[in-house]
mmCIF file of the N, C-alpha and C atoms, coordinates in Angstrom:
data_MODEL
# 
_entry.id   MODEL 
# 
loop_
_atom_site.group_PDB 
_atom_site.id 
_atom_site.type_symbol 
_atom_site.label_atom_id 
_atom_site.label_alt_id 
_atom_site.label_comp_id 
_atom_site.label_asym_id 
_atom_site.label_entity_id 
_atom_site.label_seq_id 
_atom_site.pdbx_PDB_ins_code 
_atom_site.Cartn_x 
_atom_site.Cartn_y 
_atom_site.Cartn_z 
_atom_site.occupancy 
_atom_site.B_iso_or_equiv 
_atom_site.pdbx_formal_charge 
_atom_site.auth_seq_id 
_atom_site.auth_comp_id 
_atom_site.auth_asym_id 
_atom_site.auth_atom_id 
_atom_site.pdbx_PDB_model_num 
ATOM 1   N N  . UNK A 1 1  ? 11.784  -11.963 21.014  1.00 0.00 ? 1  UNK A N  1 
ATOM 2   C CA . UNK A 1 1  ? 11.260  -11.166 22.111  1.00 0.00 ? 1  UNK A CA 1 
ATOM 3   C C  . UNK A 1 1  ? 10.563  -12.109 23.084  1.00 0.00 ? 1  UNK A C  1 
ATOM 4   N N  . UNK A 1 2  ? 11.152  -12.072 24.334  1.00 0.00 ? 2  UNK A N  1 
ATOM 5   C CA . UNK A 1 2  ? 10.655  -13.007 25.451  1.00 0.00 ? 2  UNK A CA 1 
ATOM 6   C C  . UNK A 1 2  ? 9.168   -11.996 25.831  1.00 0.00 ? 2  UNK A C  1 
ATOM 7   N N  . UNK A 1 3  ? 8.578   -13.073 26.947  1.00 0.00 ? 3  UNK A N  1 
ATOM 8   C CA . UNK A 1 3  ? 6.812   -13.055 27.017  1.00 0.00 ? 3  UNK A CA 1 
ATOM 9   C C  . UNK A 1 3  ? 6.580   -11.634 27.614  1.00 0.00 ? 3  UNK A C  1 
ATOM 10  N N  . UNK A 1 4  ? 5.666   -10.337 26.887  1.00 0.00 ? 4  UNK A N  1 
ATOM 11  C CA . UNK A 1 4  ? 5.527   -9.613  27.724  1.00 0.00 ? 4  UNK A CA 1 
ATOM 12  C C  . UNK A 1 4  ? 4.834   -9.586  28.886  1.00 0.00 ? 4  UNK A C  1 
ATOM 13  N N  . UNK A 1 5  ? 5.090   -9.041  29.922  1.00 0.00 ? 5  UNK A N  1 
ATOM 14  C CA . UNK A 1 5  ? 4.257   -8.290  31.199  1.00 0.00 ? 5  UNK A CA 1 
ATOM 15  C C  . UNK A 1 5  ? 3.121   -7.085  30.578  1.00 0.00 ? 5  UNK A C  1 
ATOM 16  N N  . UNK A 1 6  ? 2.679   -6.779  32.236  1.00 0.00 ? 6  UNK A N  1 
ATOM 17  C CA . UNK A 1 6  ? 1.516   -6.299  31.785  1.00 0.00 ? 6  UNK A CA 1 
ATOM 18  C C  . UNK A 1 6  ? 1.505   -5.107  31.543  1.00 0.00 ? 6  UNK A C  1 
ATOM 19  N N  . UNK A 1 7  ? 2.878   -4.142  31.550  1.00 0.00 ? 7  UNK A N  1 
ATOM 20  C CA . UNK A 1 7  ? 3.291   -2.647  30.865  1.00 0.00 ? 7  UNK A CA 1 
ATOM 21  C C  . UNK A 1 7  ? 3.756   -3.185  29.778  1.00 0.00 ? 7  UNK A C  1 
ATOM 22  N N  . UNK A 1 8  ? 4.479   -4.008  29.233  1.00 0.00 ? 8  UNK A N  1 
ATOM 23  C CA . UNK A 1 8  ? 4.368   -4.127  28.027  1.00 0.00 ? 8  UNK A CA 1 
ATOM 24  C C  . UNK A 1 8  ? 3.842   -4.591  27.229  1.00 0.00 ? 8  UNK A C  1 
ATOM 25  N N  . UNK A 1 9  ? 2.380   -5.267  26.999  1.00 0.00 ? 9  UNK A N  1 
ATOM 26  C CA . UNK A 1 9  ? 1.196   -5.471  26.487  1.00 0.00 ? 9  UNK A CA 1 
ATOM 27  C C  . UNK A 1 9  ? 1.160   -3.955  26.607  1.00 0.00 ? 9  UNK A C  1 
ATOM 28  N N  . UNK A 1 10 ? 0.764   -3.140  27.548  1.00 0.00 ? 10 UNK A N  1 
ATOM 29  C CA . UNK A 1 10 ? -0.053  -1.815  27.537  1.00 0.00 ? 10 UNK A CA 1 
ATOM 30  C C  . UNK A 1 10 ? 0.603   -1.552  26.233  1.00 0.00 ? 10 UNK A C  1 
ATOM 31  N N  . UNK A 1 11 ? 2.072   -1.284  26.284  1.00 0.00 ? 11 UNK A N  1 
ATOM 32  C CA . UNK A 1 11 ? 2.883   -0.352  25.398  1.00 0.00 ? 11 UNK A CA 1 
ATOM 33  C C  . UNK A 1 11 ? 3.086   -0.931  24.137  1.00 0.00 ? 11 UNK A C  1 
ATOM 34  N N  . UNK A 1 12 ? 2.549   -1.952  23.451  1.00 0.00 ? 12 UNK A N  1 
ATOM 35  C CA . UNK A 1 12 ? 2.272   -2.697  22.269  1.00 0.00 ? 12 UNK A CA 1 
ATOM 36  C C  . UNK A 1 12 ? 1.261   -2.151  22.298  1.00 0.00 ? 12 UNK A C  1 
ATOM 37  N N  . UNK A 1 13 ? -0.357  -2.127  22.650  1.00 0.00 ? 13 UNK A N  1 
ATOM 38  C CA . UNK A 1 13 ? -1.332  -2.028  22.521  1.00 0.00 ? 13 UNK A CA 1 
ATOM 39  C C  . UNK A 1 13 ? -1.599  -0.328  22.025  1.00 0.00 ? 13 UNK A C  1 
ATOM 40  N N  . UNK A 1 14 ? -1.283  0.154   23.176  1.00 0.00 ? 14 UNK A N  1 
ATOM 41  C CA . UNK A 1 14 ? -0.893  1.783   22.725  1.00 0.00 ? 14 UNK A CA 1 
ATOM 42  C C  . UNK A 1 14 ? -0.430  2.051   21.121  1.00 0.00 ? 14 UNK A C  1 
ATOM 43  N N  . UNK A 1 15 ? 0.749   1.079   21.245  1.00 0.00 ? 15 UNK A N  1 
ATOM 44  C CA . UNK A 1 15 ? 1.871   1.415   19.964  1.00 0.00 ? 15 UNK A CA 1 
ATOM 45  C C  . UNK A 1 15 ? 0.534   1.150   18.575  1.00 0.00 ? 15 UNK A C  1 
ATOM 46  N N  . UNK A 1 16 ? -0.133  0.420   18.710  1.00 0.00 ? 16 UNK A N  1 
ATOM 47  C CA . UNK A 1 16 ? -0.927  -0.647  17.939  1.00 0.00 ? 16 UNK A CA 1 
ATOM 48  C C  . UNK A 1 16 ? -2.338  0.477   17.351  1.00 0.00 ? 16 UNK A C  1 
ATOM 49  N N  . UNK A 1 17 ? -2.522  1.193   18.491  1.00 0.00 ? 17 UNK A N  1 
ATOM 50  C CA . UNK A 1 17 ? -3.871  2.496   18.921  1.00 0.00 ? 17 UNK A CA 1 
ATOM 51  C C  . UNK A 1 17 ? -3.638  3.677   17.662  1.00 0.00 ? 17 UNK A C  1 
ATOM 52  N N  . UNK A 1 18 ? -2.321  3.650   18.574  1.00 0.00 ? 18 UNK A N  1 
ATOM 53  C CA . UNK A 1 18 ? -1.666  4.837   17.731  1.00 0.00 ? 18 UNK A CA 1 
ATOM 54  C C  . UNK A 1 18 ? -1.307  5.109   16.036  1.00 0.00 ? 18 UNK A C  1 
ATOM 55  N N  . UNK A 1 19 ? -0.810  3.372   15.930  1.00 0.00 ? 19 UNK A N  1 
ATOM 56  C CA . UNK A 1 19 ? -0.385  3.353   14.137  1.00 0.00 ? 19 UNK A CA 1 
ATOM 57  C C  . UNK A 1 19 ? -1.859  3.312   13.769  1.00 0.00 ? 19 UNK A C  1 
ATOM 58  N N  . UNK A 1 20 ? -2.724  2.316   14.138  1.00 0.00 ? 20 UNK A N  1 
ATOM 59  C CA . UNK A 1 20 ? -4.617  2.231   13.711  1.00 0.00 ? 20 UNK A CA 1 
ATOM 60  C C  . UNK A 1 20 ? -4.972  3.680   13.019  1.00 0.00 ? 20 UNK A C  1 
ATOM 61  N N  . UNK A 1 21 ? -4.473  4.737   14.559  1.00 0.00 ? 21 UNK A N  1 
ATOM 62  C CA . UNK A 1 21 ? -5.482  5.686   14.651  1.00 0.00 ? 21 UNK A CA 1 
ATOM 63  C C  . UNK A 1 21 ? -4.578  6.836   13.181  1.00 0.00 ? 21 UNK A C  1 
ATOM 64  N N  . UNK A 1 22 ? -3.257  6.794   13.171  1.00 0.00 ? 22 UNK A N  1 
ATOM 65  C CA . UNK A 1 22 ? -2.358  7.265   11.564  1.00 0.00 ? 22 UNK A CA 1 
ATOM 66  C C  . UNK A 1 22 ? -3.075  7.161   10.441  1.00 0.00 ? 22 UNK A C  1 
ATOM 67  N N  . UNK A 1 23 ? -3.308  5.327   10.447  1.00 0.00 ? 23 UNK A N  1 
ATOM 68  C CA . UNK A 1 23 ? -3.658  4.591   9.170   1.00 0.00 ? 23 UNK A CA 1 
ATOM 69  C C  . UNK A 1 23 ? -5.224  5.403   8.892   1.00 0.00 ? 23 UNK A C  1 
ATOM 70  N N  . UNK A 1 24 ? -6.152  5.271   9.848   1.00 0.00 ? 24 UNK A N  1 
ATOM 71  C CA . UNK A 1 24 ? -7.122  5.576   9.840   1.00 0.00 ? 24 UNK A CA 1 
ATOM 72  C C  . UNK A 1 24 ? -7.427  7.489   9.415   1.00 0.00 ? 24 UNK A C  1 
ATOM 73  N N  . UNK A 1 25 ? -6.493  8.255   9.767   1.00 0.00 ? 25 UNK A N  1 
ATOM 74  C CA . UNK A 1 25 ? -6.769  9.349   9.495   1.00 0.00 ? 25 UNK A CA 1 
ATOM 75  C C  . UNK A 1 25 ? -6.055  9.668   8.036   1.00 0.00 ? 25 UNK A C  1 
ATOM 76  N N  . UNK A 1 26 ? -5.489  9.127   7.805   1.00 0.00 ? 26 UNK A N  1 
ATOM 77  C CA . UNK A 1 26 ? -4.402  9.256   6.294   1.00 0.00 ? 26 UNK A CA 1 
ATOM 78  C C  . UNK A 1 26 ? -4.943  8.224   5.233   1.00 0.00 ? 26 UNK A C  1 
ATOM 79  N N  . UNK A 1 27 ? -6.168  7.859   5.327   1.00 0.00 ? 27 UNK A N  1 
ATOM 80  C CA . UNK A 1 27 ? -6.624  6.607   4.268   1.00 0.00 ? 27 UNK A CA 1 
ATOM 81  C C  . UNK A 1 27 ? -5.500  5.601   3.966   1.00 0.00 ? 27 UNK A C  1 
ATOM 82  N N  . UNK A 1 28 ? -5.059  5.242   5.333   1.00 0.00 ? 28 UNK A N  1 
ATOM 83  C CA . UNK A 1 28 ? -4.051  3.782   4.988   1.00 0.00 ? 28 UNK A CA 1 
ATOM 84  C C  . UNK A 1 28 ? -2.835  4.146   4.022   1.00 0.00 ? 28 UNK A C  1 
ATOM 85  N N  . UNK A 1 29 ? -2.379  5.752   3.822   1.00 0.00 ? 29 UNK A N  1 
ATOM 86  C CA . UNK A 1 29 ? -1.277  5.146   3.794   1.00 0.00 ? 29 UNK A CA 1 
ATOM 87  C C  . UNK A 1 29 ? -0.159  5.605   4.478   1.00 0.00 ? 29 UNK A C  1 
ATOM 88  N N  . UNK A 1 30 ? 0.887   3.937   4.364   1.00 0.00 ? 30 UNK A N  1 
ATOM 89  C CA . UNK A 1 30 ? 1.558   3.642   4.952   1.00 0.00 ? 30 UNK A CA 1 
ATOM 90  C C  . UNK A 1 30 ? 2.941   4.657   5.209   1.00 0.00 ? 30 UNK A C  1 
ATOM 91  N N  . UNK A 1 31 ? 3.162   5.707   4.148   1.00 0.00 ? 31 UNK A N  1 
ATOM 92  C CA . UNK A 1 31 ? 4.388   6.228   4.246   1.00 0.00 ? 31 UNK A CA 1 
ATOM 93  C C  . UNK A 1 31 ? 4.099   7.578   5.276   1.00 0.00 ? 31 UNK A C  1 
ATOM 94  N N  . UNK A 1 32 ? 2.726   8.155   5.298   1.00 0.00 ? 32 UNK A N  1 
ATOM 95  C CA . UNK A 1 32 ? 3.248   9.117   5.946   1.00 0.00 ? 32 UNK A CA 1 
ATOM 96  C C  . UNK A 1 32 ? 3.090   8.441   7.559   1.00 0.00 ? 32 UNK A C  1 
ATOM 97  N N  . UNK A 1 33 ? 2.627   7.337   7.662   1.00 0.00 ? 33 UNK A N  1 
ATOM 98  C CA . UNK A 1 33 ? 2.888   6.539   9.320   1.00 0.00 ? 33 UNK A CA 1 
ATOM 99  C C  . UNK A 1 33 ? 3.963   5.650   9.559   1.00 0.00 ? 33 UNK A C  1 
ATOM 100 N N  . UNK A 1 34 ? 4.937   6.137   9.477   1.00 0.00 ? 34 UNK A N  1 
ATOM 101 C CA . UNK A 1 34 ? 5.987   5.186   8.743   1.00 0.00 ? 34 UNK A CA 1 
ATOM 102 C C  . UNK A 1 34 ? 7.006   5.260   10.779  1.00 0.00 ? 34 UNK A C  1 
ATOM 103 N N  . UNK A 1 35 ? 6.961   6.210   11.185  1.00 0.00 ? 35 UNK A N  1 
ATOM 104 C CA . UNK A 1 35 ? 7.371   5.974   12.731  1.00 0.00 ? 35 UNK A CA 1 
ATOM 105 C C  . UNK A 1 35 ? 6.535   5.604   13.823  1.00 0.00 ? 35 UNK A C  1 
ATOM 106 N N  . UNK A 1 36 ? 5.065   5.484   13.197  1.00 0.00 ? 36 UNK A N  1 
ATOM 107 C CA . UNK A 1 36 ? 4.130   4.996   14.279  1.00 0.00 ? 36 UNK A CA 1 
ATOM 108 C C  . UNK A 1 36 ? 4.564   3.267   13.938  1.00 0.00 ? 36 UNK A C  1 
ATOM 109 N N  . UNK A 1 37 ? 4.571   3.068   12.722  1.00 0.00 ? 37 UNK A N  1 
ATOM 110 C CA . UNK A 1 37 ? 4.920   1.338   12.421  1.00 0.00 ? 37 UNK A CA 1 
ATOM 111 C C  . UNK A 1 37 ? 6.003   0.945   12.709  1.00 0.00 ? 37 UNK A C  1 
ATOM 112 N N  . UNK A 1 38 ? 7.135   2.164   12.872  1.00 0.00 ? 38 UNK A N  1 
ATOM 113 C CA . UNK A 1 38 ? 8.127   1.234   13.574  1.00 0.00 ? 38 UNK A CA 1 
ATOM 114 C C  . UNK A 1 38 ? 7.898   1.248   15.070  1.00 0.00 ? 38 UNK A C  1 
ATOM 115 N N  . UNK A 1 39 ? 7.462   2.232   15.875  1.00 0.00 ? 39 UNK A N  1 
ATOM 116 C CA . UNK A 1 39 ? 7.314   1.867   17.011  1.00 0.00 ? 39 UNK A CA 1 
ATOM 117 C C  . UNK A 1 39 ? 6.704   0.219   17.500  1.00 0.00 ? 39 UNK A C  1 
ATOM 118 N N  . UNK A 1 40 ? 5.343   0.972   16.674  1.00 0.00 ? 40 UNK A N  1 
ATOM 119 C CA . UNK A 1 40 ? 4.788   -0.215  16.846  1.00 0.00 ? 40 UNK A CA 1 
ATOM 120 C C  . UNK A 1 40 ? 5.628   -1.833  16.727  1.00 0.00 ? 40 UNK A C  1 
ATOM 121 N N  . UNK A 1 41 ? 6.163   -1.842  15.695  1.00 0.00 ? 41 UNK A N  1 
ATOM 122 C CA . UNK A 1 41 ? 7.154   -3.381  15.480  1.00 0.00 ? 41 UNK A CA 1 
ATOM 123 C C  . UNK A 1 41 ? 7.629   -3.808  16.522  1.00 0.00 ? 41 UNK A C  1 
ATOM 124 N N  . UNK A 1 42 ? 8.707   -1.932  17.261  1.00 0.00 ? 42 UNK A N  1 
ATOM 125 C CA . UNK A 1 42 ? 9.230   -2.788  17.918  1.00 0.00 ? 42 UNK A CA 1 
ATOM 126 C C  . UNK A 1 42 ? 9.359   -2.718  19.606  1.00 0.00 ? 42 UNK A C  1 
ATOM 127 N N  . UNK A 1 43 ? 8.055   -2.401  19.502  1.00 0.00 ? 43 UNK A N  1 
ATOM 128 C CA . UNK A 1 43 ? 7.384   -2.354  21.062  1.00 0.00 ? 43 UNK A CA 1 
ATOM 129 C C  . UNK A 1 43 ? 6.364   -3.799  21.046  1.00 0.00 ? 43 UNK A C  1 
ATOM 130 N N  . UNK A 1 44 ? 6.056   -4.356  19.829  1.00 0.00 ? 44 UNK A N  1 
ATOM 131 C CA . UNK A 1 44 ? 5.361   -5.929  20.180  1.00 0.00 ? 44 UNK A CA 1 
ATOM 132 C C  . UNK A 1 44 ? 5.985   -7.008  19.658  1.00 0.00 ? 44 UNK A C  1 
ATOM 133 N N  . UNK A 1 45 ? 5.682   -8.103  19.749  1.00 0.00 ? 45 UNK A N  1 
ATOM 134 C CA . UNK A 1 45 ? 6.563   -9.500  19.620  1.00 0.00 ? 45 UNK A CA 1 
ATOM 135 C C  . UNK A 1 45 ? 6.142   -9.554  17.441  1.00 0.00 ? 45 UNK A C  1 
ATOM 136 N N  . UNK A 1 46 ? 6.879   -10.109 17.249  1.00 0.00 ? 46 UNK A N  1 
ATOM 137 C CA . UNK A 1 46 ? 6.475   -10.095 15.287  1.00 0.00 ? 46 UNK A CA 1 
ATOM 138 C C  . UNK A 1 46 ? 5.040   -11.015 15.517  1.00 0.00 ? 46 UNK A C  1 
ATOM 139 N N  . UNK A 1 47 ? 5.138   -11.975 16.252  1.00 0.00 ? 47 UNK A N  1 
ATOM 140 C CA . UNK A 1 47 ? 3.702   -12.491 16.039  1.00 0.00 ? 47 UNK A CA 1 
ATOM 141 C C  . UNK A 1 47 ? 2.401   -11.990 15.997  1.00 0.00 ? 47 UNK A C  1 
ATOM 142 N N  . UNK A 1 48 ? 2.941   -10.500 17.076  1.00 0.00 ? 48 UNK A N  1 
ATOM 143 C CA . UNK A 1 48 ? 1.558   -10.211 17.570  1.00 0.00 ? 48 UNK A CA 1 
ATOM 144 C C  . UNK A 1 48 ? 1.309   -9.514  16.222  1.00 0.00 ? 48 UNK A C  1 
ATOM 145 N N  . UNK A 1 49 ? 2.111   -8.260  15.896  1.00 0.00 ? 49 UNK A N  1 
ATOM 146 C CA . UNK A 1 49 ? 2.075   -7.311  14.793  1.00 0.00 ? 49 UNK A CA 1 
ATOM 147 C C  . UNK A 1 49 ? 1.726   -8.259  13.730  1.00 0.00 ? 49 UNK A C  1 
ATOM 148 N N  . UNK A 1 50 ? 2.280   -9.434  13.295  1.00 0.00 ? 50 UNK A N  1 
ATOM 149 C CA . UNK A 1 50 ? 1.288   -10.474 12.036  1.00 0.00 ? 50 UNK A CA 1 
ATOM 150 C C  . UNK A 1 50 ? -0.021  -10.959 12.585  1.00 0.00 ? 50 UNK A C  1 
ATOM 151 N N  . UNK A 1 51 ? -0.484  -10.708 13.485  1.00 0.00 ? 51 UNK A N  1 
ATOM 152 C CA . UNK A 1 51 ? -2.059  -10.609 13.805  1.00 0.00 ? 51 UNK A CA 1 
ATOM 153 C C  . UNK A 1 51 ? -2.809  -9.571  13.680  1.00 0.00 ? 51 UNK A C  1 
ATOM 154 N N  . UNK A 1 52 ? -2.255  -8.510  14.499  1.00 0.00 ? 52 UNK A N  1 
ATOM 155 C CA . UNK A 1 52 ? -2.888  -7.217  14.536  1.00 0.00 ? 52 UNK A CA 1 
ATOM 156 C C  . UNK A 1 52 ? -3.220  -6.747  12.851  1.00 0.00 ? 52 UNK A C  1 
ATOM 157 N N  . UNK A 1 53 ? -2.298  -7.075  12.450  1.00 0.00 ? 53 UNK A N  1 
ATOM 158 C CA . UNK A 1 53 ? -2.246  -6.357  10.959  1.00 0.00 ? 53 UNK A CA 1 
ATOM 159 C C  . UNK A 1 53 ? -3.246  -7.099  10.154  1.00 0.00 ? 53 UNK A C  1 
ATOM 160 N N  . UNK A 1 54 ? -3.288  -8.318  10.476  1.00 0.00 ? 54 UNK A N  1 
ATOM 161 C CA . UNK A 1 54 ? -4.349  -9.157  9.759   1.00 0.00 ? 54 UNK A CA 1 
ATOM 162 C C  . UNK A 1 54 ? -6.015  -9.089  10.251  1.00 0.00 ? 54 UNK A C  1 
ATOM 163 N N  . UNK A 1 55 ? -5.503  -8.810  11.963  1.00 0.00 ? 55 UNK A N  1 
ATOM 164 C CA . UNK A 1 55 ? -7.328  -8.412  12.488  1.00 0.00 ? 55 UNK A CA 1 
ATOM 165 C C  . UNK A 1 55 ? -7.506  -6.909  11.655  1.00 0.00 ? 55 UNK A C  1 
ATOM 166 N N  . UNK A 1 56 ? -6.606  -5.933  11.912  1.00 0.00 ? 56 UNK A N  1 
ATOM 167 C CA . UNK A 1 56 ? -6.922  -4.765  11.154  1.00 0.00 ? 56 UNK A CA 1 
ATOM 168 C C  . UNK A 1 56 ? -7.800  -4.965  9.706   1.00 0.00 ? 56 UNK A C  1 
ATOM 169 N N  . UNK A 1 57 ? -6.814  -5.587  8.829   1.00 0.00 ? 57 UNK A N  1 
ATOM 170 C CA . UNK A 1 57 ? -7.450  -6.309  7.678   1.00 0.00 ? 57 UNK A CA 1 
ATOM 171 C C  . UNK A 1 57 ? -8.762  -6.463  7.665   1.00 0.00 ? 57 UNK A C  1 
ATOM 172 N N  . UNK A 1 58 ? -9.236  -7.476  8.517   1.00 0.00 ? 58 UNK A N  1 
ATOM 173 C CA . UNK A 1 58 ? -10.519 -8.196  8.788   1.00 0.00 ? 58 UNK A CA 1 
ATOM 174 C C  . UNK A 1 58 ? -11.653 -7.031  9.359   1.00 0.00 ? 58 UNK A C  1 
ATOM 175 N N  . UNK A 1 59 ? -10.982 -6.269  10.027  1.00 0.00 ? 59 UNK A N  1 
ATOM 176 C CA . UNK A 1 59 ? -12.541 -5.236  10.651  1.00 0.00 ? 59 UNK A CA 1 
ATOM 177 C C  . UNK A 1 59 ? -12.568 -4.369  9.365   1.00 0.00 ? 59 UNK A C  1 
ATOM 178 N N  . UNK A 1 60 ? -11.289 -3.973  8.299   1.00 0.00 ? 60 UNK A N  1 
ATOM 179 C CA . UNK A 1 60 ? -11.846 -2.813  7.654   1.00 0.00 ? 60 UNK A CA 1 
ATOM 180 C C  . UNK A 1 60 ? -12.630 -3.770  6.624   1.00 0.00 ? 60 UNK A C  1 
ATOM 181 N N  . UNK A 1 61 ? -12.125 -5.150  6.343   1.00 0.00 ? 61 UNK A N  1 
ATOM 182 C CA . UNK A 1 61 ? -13.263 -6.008  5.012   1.00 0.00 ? 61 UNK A CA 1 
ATOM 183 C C  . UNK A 1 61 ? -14.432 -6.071  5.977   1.00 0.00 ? 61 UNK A C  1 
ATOM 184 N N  . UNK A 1 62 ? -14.609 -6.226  7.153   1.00 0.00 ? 62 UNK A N  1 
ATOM 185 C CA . UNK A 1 62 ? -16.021 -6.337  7.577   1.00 0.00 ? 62 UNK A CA 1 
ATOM 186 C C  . UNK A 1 62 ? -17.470 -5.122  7.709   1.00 0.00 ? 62 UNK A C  1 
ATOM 187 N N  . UNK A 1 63 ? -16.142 -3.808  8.048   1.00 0.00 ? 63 UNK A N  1 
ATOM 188 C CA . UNK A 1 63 ? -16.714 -2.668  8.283   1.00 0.00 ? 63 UNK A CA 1 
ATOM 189 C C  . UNK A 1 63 ? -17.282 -2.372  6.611   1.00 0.00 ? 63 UNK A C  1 
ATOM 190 N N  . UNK A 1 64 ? -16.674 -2.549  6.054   1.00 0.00 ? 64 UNK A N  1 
ATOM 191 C CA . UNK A 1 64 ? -16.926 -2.274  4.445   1.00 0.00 ? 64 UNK A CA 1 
ATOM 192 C C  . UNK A 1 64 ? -18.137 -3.209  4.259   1.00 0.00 ? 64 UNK A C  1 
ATOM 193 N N  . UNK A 1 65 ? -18.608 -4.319  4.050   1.00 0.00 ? 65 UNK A N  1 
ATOM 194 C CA . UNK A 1 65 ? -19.437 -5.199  3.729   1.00 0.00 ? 65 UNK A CA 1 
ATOM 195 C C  . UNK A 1 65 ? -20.671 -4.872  4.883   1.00 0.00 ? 65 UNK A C  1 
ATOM 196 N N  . UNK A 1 66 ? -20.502 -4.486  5.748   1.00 0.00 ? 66 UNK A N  1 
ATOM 197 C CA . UNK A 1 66 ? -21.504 -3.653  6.552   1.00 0.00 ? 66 UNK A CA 1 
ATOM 198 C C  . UNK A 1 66 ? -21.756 -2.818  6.210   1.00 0.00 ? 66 UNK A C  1 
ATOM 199 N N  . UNK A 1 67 ? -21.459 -1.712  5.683   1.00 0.00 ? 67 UNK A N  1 
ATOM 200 C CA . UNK A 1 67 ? -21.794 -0.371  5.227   1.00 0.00 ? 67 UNK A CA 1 
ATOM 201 C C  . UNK A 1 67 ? -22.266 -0.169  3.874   1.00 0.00 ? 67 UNK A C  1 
ATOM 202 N N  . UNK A 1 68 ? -21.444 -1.520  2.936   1.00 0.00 ? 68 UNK A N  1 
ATOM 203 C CA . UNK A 1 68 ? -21.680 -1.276  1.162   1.00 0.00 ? 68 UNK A CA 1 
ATOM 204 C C  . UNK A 1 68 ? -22.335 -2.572  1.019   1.00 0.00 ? 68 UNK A C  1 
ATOM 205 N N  . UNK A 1 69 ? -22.580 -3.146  1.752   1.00 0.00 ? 69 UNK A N  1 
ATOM 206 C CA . UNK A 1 69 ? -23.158 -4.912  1.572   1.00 0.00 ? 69 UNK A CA 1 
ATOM 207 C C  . UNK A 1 69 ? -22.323 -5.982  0.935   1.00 0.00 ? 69 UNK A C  1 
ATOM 208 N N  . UNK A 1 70 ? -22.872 -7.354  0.632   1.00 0.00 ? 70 UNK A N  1 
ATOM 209 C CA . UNK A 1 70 ? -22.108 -7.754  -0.005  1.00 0.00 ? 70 UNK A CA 1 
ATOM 210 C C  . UNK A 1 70 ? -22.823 -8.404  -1.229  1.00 0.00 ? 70 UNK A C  1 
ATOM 211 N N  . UNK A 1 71 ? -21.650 -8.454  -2.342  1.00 0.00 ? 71 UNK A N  1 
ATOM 212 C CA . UNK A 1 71 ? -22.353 -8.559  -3.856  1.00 0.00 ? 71 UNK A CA 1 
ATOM 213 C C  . UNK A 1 71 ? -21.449 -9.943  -4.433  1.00 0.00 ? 71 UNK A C  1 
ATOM 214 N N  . UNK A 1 72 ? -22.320 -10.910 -4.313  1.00 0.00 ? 72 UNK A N  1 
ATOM 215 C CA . UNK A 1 72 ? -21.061 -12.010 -5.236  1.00 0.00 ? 72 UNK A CA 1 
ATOM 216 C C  . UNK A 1 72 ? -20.265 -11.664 -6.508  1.00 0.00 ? 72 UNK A C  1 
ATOM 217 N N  . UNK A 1 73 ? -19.322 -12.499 -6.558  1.00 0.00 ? 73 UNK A N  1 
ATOM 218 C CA . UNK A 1 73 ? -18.844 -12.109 -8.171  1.00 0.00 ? 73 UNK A CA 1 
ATOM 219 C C  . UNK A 1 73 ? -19.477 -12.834 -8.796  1.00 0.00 ? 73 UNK A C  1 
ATOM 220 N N  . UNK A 1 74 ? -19.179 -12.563 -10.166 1.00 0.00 ? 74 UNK A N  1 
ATOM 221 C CA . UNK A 1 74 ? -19.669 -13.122 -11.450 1.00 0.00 ? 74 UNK A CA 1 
ATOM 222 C C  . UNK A 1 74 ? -19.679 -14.441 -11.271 1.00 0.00 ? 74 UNK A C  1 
ATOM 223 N N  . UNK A 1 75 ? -20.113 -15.443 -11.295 1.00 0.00 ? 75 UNK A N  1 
ATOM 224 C CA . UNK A 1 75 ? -20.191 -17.095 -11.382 1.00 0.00 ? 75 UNK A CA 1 
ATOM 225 C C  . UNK A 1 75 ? -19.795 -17.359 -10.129 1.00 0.00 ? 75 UNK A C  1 
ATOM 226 N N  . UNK A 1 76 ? -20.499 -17.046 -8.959  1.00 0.00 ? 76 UNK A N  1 
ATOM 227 C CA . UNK A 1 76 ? -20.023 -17.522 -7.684  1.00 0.00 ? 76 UNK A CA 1 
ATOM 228 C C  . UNK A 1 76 ? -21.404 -18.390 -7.327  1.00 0.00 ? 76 UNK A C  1 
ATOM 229 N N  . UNK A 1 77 ? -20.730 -19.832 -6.883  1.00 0.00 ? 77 UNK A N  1 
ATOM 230 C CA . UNK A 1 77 ? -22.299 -20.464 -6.363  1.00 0.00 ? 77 UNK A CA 1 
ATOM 231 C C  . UNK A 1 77 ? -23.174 -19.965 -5.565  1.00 0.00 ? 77 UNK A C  1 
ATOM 232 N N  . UNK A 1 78 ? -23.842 -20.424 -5.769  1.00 0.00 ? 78 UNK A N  1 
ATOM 233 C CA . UNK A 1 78 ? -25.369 -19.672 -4.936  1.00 0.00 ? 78 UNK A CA 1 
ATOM 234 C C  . UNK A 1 78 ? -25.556 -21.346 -3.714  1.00 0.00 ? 78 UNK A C  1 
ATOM 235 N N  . UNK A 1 79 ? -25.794 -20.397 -3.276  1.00 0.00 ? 79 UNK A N  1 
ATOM 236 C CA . UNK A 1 79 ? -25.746 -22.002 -2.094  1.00 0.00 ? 79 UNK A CA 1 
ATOM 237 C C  . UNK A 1 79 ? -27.853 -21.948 -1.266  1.00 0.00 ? 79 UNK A C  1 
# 
């Protein structure tokens, strides 16, 4: 997929809003959002969607450790 313009950023971003906002109302899972993720795929470049999916990742481990704290494991150094 060559470089998007600036309607198609919108229409990745949208696509991106939309699967979030699935995942988010269905506790992540994936089957009953299963046409928001393909849109999504293939309205953005694969790179972007292997980011997005990984920032997604990262705000729900952050949002979690904000809300429940964080607890080392068993034998983790103490610094």
């Amino acid at each position: 997929m060559s470089a998007l313009n600036a309607s198609g950023r919108k229409a990745c971003w949208d696509a991106r809003d939309e699967l979030w906002k699935c995942l988010d109302g269905h506790q992540d899972q994936t089957s009953v959002c299963e046409k928001h993720q393909r849109e999504f795929e293939a309205k953005c470049p694969a790179q972007w969607v292997k980011y997005f999916v990984k920032r997604r990742d990262f705000l729900k481990y952050k949002e979690k450790i904000q809300n429940e704290g964080y607890e080392p494991t068993e034998g983790a150094s103490k610094l």
